[in-house]
PyMOL Python script that loads the backbone (N, CA, C, O; Angstrom):
from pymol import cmd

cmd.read_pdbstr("""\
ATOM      1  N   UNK A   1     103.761 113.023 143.030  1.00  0.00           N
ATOM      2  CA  UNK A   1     103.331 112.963 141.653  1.00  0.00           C
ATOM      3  C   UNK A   1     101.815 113.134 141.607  1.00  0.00           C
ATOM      4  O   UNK A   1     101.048 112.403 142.233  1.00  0.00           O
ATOM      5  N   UNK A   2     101.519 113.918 141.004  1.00  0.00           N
ATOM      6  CA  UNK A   2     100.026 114.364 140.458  1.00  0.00           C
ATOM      7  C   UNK A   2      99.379 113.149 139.535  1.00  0.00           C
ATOM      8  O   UNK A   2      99.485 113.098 138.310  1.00  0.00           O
ATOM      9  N   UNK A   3      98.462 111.864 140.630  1.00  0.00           N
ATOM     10  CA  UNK A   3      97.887 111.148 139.163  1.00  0.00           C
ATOM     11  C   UNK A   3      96.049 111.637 139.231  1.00  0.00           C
ATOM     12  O   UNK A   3      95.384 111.667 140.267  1.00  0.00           O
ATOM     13  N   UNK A   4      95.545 111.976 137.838  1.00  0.00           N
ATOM     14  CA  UNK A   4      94.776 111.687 137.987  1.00  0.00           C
ATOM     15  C   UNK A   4      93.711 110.814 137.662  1.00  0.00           C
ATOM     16  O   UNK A   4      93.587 110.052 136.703  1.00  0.00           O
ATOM     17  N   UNK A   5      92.552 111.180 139.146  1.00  0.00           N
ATOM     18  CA  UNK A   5      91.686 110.072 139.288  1.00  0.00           C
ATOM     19  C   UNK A   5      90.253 110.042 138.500  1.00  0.00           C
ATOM     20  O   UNK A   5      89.205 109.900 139.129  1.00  0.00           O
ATOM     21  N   UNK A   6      90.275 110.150 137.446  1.00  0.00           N
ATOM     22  CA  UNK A   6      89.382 110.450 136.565  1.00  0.00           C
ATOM     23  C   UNK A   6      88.901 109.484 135.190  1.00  0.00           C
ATOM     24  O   UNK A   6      88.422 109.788 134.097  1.00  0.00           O
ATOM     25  N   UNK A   7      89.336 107.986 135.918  1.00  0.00           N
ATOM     26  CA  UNK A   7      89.124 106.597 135.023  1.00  0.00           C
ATOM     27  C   UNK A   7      89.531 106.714 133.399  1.00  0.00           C
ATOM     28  O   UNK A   7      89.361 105.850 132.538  1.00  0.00           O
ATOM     29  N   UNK A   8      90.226 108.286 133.216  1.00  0.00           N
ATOM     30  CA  UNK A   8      90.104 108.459 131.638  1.00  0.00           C
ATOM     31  C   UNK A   8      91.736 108.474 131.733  1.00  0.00           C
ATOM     32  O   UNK A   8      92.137 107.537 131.042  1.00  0.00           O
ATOM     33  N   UNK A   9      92.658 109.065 132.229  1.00  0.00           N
ATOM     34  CA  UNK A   9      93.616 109.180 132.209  1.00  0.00           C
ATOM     35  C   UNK A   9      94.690 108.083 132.890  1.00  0.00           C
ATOM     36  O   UNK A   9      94.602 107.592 134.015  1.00  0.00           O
ATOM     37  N   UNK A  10      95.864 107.811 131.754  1.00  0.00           N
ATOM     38  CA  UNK A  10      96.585 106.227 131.897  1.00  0.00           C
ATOM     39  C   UNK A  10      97.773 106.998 132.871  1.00  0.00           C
ATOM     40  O   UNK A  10      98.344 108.058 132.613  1.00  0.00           O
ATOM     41  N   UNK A  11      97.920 106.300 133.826  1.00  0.00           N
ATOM     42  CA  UNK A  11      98.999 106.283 134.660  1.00  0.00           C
ATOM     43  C   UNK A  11     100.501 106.041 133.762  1.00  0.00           C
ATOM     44  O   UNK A  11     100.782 104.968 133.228  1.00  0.00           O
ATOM     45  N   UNK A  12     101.109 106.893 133.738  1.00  0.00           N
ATOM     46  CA  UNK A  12     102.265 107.524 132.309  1.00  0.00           C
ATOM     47  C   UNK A  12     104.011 106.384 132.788  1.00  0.00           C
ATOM     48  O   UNK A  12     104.911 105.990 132.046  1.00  0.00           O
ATOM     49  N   UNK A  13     103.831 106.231 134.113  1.00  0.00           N
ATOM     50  CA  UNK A  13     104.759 105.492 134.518  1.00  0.00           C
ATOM     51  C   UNK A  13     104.595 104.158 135.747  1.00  0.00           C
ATOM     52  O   UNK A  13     103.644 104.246 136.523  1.00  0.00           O
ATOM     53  N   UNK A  14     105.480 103.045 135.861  1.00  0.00           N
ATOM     54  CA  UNK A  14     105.276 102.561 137.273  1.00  0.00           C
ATOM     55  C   UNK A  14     105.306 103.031 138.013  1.00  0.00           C
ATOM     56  O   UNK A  14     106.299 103.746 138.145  1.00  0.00           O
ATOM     57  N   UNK A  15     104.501 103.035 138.864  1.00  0.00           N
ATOM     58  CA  UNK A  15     103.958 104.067 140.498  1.00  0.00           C
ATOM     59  C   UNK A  15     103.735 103.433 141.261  1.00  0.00           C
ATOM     60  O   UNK A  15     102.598 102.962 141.223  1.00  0.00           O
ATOM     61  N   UNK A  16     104.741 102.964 142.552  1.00  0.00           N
ATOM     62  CA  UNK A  16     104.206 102.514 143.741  1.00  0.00           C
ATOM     63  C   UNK A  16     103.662 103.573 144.758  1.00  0.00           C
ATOM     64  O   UNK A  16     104.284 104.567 145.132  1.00  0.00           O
ATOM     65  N   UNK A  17     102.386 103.201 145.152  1.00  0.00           N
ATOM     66  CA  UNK A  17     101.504 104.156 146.263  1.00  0.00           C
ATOM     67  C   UNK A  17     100.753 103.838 147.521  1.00  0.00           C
ATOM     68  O   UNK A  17      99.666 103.319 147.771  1.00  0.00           O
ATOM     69  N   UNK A  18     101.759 104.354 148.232  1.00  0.00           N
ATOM     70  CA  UNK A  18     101.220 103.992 149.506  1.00  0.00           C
ATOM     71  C   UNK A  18     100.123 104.950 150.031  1.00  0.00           C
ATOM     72  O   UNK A  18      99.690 104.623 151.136  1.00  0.00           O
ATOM     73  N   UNK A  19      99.548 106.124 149.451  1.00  0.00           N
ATOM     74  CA  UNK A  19      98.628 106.608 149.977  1.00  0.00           C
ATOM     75  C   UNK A  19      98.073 107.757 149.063  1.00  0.00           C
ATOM     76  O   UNK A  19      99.044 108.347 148.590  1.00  0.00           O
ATOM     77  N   UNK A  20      96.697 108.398 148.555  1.00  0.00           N
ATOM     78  CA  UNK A  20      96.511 109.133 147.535  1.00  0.00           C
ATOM     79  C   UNK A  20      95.572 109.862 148.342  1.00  0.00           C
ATOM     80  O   UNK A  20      94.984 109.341 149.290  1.00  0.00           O
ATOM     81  N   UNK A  21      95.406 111.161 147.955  1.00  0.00           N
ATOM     82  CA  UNK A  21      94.361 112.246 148.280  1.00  0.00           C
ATOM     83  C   UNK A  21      93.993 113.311 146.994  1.00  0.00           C
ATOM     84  O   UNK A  21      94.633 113.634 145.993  1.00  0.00           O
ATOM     85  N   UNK A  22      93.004 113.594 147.377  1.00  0.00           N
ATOM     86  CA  UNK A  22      92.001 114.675 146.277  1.00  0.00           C
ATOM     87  C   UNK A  22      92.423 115.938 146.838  1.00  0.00           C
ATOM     88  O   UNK A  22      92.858 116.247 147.948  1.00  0.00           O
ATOM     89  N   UNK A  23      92.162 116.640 145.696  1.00  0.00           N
ATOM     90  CA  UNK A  23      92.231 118.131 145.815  1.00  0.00           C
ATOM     91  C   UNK A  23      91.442 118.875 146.564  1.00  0.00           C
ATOM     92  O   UNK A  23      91.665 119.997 147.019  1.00  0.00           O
ATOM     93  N   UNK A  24      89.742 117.655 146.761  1.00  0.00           N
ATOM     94  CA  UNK A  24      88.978 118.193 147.771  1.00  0.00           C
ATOM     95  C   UNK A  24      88.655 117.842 148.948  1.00  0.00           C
ATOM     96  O   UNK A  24      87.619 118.092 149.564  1.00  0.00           O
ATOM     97  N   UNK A  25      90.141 116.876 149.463  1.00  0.00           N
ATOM     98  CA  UNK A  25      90.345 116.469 150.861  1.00  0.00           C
ATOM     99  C   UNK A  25      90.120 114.816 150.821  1.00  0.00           C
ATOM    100  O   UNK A  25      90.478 114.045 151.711  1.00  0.00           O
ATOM    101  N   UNK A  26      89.659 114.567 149.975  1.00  0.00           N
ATOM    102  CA  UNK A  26      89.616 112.918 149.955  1.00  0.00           C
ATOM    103  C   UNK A  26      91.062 112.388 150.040  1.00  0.00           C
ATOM    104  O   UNK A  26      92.079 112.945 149.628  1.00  0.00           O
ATOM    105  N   UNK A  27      90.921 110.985 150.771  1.00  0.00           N
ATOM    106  CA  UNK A  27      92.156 110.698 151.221  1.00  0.00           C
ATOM    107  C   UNK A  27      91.662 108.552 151.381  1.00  0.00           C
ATOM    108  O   UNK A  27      90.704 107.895 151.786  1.00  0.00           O
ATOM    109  N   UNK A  28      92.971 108.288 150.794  1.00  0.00           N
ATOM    110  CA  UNK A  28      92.488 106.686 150.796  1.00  0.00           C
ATOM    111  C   UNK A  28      94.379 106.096 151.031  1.00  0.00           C
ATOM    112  O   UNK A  28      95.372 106.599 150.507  1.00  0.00           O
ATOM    113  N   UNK A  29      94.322 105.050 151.870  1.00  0.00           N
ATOM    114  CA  UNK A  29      94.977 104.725 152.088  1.00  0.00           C
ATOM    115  C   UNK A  29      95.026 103.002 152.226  1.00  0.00           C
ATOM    116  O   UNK A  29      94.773 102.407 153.273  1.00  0.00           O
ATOM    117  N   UNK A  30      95.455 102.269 150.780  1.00  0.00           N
ATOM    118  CA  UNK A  30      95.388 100.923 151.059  1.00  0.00           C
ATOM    119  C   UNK A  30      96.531 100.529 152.077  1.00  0.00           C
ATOM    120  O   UNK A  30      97.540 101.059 152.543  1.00  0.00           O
ATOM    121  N   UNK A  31      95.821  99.267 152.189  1.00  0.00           N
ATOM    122  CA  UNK A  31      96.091  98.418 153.457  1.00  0.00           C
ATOM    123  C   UNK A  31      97.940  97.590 152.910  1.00  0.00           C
ATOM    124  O   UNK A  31      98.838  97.035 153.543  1.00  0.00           O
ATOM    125  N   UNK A  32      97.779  97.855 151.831  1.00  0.00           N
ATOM    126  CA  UNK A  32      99.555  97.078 151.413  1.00  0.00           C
ATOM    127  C   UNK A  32      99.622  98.040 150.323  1.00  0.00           C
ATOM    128  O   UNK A  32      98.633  98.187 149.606  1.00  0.00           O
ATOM    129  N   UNK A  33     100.801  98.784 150.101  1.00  0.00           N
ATOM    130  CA  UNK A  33     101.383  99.242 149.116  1.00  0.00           C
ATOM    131  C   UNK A  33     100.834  99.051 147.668  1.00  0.00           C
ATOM    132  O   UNK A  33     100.628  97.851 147.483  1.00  0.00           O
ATOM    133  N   UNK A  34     100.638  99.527 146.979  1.00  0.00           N
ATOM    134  CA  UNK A  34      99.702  99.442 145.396  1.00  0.00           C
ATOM    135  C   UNK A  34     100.571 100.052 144.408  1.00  0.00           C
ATOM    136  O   UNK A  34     100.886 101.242 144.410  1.00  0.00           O
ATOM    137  N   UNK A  35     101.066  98.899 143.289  1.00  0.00           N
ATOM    138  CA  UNK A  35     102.141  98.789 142.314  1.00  0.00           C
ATOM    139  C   UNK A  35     100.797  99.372 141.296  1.00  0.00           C
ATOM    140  O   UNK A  35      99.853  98.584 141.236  1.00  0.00           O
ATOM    141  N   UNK A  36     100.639 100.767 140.451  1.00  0.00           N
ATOM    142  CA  UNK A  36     100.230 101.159 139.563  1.00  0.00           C
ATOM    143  C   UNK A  36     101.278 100.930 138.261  1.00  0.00           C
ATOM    144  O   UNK A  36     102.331 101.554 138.132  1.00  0.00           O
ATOM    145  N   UNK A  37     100.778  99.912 137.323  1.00  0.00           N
ATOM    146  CA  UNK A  37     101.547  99.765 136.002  1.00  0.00           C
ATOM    147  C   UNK A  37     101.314 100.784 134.782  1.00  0.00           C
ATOM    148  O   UNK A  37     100.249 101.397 134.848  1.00  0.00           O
ATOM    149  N   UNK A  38     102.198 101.087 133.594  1.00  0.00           N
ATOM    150  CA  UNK A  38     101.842 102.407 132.775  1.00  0.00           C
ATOM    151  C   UNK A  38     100.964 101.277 132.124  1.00  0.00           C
ATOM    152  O   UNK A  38     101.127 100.078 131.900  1.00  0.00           O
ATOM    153  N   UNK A  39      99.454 102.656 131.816  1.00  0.00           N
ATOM    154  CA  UNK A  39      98.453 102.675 131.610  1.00  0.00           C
ATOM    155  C   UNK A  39      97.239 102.182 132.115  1.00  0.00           C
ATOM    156  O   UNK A  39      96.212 101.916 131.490  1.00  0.00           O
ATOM    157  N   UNK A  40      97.541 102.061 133.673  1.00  0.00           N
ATOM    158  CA  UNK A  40      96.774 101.732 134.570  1.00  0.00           C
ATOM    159  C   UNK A  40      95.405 103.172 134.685  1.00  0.00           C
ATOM    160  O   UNK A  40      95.752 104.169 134.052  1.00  0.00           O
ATOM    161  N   UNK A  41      94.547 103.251 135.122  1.00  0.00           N
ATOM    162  CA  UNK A  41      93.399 104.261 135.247  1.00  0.00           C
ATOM    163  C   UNK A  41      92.543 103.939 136.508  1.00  0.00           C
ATOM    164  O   UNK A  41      91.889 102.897 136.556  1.00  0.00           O
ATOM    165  N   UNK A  42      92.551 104.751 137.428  1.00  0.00           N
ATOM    166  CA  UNK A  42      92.390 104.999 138.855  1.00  0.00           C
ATOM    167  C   UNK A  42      90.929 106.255 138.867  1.00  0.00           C
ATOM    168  O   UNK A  42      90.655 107.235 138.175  1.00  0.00           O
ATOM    169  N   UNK A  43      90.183 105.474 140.201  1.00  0.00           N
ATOM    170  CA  UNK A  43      88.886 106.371 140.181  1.00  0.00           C
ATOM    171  C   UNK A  43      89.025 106.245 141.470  1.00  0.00           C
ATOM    172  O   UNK A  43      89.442 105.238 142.043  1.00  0.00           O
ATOM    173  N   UNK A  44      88.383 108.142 142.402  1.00  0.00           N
ATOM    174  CA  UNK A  44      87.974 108.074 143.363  1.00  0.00           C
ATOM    175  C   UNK A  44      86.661 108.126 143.605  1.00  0.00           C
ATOM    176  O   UNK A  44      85.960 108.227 142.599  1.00  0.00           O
ATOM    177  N   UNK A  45      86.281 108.098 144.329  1.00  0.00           N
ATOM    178  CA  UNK A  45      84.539 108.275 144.601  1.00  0.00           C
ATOM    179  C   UNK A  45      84.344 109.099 145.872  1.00  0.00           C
ATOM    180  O   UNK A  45      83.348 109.806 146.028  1.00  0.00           O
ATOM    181  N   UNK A  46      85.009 109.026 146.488  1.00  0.00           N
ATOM    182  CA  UNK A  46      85.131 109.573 147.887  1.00  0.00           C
ATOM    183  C   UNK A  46      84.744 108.452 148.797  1.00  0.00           C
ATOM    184  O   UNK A  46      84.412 108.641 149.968  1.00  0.00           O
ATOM    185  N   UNK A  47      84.787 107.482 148.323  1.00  0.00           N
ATOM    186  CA  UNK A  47      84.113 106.134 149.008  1.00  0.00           C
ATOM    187  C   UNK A  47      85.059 104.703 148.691  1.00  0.00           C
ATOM    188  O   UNK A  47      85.203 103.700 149.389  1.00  0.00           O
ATOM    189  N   UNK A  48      85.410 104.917 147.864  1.00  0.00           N
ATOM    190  CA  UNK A  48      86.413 103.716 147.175  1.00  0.00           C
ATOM    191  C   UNK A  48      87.445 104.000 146.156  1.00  0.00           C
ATOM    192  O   UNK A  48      87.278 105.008 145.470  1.00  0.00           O
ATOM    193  N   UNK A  49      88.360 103.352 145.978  1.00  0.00           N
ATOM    194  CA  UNK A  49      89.680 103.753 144.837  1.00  0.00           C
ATOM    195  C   UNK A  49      88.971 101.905 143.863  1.00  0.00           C
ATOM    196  O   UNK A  49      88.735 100.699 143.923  1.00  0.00           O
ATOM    197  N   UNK A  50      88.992 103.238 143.065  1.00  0.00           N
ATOM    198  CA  UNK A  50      88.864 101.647 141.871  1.00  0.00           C
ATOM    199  C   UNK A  50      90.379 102.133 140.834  1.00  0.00           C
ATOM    200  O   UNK A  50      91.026 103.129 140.510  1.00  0.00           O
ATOM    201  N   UNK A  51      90.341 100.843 140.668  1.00  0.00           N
ATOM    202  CA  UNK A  51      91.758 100.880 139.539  1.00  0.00           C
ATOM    203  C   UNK A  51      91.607  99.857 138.448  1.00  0.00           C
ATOM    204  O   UNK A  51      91.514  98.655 138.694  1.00  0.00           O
ATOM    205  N   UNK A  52      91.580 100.503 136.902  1.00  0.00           N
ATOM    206  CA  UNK A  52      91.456  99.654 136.135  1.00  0.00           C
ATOM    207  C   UNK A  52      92.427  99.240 135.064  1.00  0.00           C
ATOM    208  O   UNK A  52      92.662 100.043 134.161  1.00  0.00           O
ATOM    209  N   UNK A  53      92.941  98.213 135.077  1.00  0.00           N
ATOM    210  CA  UNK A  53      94.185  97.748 134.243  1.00  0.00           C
ATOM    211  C   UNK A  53      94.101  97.798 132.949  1.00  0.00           C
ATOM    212  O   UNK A  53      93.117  97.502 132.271  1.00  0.00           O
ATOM    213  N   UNK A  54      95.300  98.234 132.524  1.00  0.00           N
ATOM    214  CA  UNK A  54      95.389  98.504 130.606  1.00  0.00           C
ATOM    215  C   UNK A  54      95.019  97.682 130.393  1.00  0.00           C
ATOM    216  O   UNK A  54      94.327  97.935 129.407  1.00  0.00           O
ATOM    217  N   UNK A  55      94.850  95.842 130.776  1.00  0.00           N
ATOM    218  CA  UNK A  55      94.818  94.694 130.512  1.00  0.00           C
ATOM    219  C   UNK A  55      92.791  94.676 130.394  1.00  0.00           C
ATOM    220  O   UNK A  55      92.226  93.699 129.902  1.00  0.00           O
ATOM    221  N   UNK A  56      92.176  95.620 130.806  1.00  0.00           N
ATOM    222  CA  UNK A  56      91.062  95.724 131.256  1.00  0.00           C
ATOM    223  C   UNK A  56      89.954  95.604 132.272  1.00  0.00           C
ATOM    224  O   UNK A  56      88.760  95.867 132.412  1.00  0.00           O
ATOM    225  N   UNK A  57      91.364  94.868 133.146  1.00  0.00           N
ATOM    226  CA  UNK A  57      90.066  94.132 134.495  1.00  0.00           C
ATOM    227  C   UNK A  57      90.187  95.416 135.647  1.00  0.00           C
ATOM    228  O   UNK A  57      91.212  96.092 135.566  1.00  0.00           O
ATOM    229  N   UNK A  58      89.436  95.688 136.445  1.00  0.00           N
ATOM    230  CA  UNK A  58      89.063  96.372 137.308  1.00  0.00           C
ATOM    231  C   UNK A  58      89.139  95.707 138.710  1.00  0.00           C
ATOM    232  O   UNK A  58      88.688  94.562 138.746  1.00  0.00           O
ATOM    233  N   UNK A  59      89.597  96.183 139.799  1.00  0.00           N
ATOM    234  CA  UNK A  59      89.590  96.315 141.611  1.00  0.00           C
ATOM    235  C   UNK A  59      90.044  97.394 142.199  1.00  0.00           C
ATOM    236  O   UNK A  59      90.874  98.271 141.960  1.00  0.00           O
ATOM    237  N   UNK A  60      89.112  97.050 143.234  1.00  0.00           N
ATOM    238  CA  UNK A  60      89.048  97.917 144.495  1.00  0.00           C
ATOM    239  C   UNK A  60      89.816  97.533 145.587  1.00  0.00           C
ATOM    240  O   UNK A  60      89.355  96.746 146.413  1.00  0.00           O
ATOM    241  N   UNK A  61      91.276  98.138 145.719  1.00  0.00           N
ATOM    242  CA  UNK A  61      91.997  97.533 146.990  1.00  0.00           C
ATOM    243  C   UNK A  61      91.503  97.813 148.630  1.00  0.00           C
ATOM    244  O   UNK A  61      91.325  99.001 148.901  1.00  0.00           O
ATOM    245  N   UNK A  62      91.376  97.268 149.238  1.00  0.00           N
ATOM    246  CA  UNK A  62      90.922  97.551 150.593  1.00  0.00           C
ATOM    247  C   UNK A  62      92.157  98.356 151.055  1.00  0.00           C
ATOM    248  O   UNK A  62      93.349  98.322 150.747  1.00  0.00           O
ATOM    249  N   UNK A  63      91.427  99.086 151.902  1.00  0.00           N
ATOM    250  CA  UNK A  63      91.897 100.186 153.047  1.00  0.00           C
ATOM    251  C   UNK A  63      91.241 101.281 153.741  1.00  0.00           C
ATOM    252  O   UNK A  63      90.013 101.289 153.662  1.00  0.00           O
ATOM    253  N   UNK A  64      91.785 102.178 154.384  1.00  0.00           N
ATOM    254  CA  UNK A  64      91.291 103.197 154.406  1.00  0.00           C
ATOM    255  C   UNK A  64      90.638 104.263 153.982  1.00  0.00           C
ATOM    256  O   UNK A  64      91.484 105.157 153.957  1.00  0.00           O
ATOM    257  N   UNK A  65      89.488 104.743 153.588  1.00  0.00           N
ATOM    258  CA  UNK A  65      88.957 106.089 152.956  1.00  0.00           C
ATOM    259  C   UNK A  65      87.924 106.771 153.504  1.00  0.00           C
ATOM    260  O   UNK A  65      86.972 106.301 154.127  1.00  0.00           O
ATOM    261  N   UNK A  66      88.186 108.048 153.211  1.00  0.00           N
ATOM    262  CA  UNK A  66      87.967 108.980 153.748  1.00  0.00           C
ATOM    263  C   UNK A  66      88.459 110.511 153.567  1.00  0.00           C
ATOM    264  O   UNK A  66      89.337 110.785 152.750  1.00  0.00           O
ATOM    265  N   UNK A  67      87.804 111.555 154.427  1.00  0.00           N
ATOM    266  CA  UNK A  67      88.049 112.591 154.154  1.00  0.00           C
ATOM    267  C   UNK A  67      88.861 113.460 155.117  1.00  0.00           C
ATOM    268  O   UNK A  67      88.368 113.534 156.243  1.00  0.00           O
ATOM    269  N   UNK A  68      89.613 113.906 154.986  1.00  0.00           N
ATOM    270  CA  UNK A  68      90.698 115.025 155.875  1.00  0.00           C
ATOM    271  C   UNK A  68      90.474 115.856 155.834  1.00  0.00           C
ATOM    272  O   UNK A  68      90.592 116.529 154.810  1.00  0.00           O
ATOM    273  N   UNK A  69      89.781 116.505 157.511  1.00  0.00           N
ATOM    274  CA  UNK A  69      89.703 118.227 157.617  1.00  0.00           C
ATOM    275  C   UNK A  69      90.794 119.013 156.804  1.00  0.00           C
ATOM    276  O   UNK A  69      91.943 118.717 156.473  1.00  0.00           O
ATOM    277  N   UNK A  70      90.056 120.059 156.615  1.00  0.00           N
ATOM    278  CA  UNK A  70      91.182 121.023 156.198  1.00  0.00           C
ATOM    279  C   UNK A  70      90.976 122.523 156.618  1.00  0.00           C
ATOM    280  O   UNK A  70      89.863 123.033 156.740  1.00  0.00           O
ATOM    281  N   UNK A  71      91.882 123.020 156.777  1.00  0.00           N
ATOM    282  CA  UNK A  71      91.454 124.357 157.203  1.00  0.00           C
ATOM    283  C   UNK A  71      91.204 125.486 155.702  1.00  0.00           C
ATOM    284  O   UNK A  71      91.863 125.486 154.663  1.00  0.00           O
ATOM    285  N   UNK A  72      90.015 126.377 156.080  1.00  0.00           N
ATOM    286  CA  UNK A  72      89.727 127.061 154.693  1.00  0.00           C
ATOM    287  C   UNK A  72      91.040 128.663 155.194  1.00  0.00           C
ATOM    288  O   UNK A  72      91.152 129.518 156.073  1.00  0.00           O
ATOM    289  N   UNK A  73      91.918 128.100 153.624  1.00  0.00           N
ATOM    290  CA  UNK A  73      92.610 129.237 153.788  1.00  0.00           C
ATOM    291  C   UNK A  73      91.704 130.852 153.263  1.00  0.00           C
ATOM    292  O   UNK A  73      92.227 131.926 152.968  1.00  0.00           O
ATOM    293  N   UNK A  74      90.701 130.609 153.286  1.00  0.00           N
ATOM    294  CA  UNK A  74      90.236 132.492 153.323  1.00  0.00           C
ATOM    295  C   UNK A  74      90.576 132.868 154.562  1.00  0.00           C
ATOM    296  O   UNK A  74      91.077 133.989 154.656  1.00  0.00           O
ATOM    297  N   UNK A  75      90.360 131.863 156.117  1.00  0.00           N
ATOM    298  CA  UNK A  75      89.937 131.983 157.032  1.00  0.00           C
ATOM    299  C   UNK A  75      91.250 132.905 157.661  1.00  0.00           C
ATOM    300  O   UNK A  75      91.215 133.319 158.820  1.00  0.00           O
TER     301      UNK A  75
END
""", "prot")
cmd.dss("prot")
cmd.show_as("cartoon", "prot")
cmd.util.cbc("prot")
cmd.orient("prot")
């Protein structure tokens, strides 16, 4: 499922996620499974996943982040 991470857009359904990546190789992987509720709103940074609840409060789950080589398909 395509969510995006752009703090403006509400997560449309319950989404459990065990791992999310960017279109430009960013890649984050919390440390326990992450229950996204509808109208939840998710930010990457390339440094941290913030997630902010319809309810309004905001966190940053610990885990993994980072970026994944990729090969350039011109190549």
């Amino acid at each position: 499922m395509l969510l995006p991470a752009d703090r403006v857009s509400p997560v449309p359904r319950l989404t459990l996620v065990d791992d999310l990546e960017t279109d430009g190789g960013g890649f984050c992987e919390p440390d326990s499974p992450l229950f996204l509720a509808i109208g939840d709103r998710i930010s990457f940074d390339g440094r941290s996943l913030s997630v902010t609840r319809a309810s309004g409060g905001t966190f940053s789950p610990s885990g993994e982040w980072g970026i994944r080589c990729r090969r350039d398909p011109r190549i």
